[in-house]
Residue frames as a rotation matrix with the C-alpha (Angstrom) as fourth column:
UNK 1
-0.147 -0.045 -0.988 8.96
0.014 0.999 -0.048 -46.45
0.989 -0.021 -0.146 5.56
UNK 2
0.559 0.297 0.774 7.29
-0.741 -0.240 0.627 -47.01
0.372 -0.924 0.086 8.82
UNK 3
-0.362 -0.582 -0.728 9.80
-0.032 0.788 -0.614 -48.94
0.932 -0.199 -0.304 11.16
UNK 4
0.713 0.678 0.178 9.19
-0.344 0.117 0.932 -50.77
0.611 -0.726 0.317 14.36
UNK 5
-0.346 -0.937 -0.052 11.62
-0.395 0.196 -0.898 -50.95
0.851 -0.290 -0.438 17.55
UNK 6
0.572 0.804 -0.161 10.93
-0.292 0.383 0.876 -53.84
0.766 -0.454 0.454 19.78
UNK 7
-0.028 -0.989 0.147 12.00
-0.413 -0.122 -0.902 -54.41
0.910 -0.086 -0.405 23.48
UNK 8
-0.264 0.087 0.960 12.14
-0.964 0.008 -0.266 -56.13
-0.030 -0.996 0.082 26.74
UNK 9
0.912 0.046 -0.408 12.59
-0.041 0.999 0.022 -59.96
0.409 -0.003 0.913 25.81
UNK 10
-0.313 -0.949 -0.029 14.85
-0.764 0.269 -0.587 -62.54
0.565 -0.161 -0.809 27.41
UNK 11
-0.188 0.221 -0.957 14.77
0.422 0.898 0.125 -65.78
0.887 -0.380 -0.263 29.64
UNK 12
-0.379 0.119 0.918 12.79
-0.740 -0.635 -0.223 -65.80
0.556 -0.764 0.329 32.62
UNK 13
-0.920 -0.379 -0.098 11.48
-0.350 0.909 -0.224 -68.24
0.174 -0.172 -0.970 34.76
UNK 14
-0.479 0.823 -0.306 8.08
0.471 0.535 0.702 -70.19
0.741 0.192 -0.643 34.96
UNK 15
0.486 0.487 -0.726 5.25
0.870 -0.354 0.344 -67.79
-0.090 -0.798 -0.596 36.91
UNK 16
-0.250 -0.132 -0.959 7.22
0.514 -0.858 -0.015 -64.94
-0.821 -0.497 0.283 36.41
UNK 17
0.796 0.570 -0.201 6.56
0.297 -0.658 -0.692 -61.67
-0.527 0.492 -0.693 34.33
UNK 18
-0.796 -0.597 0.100 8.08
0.513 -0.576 0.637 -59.64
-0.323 0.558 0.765 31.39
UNK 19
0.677 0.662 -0.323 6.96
0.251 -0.620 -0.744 -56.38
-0.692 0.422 -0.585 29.45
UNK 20
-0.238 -0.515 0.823 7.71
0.970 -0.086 0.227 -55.96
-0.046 0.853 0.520 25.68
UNK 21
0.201 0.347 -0.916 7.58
-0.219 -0.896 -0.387 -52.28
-0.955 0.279 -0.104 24.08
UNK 22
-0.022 -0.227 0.974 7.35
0.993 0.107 0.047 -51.72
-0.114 0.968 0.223 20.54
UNK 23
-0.115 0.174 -0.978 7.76
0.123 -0.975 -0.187 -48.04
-0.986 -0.142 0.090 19.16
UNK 24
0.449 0.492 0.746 6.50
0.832 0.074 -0.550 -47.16
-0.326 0.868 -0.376 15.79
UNK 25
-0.864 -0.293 -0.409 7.90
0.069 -0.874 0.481 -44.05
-0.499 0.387 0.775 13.44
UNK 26
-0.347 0.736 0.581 4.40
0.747 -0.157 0.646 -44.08
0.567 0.658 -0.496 11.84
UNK 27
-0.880 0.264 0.395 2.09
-0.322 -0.943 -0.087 -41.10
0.350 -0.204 0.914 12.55
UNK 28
-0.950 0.284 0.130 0.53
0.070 0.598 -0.798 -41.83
-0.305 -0.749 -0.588 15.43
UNK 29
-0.576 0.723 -0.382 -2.68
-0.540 -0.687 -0.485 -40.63
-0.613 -0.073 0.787 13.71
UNK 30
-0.325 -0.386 -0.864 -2.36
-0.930 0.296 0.218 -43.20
0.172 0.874 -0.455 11.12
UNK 31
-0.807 -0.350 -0.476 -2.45
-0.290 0.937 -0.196 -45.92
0.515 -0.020 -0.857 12.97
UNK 32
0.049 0.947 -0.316 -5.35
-0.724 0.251 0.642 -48.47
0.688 0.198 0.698 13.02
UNK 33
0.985 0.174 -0.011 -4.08
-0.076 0.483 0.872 -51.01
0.157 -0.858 0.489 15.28
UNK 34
-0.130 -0.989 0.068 -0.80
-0.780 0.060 -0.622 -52.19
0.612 -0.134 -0.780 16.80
UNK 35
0.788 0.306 0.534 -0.38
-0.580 0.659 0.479 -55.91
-0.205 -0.687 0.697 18.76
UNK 36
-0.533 -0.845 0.054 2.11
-0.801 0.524 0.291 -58.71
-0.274 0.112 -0.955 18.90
UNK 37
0.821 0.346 -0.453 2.30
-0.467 0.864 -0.187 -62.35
0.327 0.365 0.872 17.48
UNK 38
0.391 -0.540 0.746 4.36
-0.748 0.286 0.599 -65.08
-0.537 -0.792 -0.292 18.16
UNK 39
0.725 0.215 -0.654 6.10
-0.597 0.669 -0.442 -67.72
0.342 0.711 0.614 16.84
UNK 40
0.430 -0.384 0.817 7.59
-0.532 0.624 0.573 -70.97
-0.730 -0.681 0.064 18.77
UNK 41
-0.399 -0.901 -0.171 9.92
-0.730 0.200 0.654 -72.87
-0.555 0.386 -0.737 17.06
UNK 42
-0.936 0.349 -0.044 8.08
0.181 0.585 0.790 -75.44
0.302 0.732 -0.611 14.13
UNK 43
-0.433 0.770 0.468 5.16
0.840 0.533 -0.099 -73.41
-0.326 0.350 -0.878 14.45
UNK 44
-0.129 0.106 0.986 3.28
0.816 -0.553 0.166 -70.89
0.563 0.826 -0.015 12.40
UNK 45
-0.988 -0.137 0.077 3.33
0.089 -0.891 -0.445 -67.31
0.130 -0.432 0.892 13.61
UNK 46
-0.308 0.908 -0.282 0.16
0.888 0.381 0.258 -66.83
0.342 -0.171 -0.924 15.84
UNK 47
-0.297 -0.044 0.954 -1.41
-0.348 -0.925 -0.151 -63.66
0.889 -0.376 0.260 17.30
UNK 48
-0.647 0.200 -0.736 -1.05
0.754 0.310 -0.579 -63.33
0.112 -0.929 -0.352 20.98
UNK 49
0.023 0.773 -0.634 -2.81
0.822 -0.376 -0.428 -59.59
-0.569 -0.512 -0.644 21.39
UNK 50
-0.241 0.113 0.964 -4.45
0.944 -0.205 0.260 -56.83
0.227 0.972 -0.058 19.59
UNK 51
-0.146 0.381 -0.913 -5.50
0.371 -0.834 -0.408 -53.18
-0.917 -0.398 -0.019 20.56
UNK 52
0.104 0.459 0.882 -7.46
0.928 -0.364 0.080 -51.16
0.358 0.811 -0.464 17.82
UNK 53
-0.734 -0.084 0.674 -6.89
0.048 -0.996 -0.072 -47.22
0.677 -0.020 0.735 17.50
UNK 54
0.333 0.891 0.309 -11.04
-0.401 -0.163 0.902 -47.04
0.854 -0.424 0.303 19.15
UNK 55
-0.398 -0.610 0.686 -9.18
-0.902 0.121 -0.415 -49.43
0.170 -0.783 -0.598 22.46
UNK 56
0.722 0.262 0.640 -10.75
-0.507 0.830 0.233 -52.56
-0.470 -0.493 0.732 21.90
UNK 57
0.011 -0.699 0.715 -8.89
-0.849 0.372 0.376 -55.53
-0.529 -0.611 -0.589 22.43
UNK 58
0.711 0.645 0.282 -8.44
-0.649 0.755 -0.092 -59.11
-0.272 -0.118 0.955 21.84
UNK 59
-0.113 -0.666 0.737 -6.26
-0.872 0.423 0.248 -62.00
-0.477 -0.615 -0.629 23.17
UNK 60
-0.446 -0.383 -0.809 -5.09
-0.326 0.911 -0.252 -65.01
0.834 0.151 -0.531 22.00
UNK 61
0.583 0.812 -0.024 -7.49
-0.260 0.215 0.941 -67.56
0.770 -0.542 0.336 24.34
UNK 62
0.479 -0.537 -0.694 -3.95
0.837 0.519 0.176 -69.23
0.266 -0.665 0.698 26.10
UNK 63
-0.815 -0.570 -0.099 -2.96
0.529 -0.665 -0.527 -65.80
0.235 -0.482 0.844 27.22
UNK 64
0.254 0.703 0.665 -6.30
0.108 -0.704 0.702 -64.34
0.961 -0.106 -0.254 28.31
UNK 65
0.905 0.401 0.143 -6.33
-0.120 -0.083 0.989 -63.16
0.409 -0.912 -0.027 31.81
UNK 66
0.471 -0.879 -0.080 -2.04
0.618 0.264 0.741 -63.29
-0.630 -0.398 0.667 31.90
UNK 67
-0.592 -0.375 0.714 -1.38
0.765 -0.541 0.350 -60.89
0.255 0.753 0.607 29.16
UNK 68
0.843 0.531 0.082 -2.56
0.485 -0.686 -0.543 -57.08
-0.232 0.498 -0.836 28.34
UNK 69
-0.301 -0.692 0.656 -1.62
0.949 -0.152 0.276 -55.10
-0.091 0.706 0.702 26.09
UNK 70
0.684 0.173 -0.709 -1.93
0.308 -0.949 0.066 -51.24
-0.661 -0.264 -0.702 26.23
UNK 71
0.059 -0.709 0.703 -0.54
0.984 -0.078 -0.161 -48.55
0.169 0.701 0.693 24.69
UNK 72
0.211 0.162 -0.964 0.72
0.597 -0.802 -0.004 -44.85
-0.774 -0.575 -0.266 25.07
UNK 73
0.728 0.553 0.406 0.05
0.525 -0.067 -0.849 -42.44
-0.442 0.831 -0.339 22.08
UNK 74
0.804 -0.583 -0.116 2.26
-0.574 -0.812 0.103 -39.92
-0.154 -0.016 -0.988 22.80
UNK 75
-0.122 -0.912 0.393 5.30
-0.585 0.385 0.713 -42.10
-0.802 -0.143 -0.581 22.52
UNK 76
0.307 0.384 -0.871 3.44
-0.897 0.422 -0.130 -43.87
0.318 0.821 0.474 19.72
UNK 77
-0.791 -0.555 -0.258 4.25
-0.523 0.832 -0.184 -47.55
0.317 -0.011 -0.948 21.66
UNK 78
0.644 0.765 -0.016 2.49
-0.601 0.518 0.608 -50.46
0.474 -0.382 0.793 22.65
UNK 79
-0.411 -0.640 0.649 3.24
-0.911 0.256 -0.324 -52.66
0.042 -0.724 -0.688 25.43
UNK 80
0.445 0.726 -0.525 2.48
-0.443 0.688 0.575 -56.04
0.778 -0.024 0.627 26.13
UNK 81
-0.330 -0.252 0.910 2.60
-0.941 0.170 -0.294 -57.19
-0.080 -0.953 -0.293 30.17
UNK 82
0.100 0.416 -0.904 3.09
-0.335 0.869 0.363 -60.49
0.937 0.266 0.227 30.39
UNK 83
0.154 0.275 0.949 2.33
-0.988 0.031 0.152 -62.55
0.013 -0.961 0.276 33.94
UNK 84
-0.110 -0.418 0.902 2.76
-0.542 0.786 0.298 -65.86
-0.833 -0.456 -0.312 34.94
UNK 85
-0.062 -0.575 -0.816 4.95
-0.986 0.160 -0.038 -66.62
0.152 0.802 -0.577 32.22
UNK 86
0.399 -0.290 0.870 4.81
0.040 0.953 0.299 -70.75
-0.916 -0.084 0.392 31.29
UNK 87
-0.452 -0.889 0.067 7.45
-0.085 0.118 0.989 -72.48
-0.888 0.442 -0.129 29.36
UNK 88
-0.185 0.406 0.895 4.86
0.914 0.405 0.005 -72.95
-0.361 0.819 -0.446 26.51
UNK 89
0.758 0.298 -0.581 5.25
0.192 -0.952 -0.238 -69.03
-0.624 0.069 -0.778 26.07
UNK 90
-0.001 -0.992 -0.129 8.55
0.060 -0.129 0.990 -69.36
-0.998 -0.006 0.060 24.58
UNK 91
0.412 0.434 0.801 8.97
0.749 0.340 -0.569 -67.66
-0.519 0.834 -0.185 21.58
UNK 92
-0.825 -0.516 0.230 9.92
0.564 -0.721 0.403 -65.17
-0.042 0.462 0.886 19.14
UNK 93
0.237 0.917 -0.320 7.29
0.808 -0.369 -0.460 -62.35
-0.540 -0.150 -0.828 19.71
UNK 94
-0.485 0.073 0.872 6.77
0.861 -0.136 0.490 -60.41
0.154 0.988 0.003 16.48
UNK 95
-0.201 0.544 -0.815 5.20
0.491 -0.664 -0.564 -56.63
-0.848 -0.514 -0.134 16.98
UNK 96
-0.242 0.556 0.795 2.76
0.919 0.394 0.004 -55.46
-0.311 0.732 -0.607 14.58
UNK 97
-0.727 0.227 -0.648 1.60
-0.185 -0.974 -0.133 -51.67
-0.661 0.023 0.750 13.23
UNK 98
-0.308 0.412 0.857 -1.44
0.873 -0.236 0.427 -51.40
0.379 0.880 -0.287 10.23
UNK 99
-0.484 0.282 -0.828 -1.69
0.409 -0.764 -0.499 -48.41
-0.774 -0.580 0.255 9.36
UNK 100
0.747 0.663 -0.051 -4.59
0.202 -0.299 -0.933 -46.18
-0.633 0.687 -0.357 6.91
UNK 101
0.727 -0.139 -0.672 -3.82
-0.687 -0.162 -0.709 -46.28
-0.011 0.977 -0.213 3.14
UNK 102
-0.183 -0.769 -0.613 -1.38
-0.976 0.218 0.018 -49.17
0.120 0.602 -0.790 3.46
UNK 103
0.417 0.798 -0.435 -2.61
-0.782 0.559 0.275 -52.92
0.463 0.226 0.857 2.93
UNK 104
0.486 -0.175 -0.856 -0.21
0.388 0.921 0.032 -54.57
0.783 -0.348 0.515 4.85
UNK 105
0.968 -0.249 -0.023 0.89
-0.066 -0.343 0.937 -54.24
-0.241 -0.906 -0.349 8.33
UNK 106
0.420 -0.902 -0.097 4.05
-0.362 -0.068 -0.930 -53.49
0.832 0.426 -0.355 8.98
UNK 107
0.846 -0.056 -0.530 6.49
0.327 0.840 0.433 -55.65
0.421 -0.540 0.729 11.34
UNK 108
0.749 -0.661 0.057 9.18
-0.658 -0.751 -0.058 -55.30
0.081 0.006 -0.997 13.65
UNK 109
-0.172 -0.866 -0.470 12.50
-0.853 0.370 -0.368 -57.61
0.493 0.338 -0.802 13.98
UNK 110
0.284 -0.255 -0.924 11.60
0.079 0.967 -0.243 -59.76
0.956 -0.004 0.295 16.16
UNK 111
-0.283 -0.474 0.834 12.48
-0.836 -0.303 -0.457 -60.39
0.469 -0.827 -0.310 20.38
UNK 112
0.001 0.150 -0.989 12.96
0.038 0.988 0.150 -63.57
0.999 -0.038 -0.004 21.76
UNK 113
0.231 0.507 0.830 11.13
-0.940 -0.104 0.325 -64.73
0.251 -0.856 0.453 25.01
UNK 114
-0.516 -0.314 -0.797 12.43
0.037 0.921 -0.387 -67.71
0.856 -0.229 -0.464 26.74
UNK 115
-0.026 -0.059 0.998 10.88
-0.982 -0.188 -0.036 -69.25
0.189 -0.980 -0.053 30.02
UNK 116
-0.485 -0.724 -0.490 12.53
-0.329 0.671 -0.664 -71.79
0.810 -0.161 -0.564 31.91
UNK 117
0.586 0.522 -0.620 10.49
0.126 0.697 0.706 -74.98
0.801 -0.491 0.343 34.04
């Protein structure tokens, strides 16, 4: 069972910055992509950013150019730097693994982002 440990949410304030990590027990070799989603209170779980094993990318359009998302192999995590944080970020941000031979990605718990106006 491939688990995911996610970190570095909490309440910050409008304009400012957080970085999540996620770490993966899958084999880092395994793994096709890794990225986060979101989900804001009454509404469906969206994707904010993606990063493919090959390193391309690709953002959610209301976080382009305030988000990236990177990752380091050896440690088998992915990060996601967020930047001038607005209050319409707030959410539960959701971190993501798919890896080869299994048809669904696999999720971690959950880490709640708050920013305050």
């Amino acid at each position: 069972q491939v688990q995911l440990v996610e970190s570095g949410g909490g309440l910050v304030q409008a304009g400012g910055s957080l970085r999540l990590s996620c770490t993966t027990s899958g084999n880092s070799f395994s793994i096709r992509a890794m990225g986060w989603y979101r989900q804001a209170p009454g509404k469906r779980r969206a994707l904010v950013a993606a990063l493919a094993s090959g390193g391309g990318t690709n953002y959610a359009d209301s976080v382009k150019g305030r988000f990236t998302i990177s990752r380091d192999n050896a440690k088998n995590t992915v990060y996601l730097q967020m930047n001038s944080l607005k209050p319409e970020d707030t959410a539960v941000y959701y971190c993501y693994v798919e890896m080869s031979g299994s048809p669904w990605p696999y999720w971690g718990q959950g880490t709640q982002v708050t920013v305050a106006s």
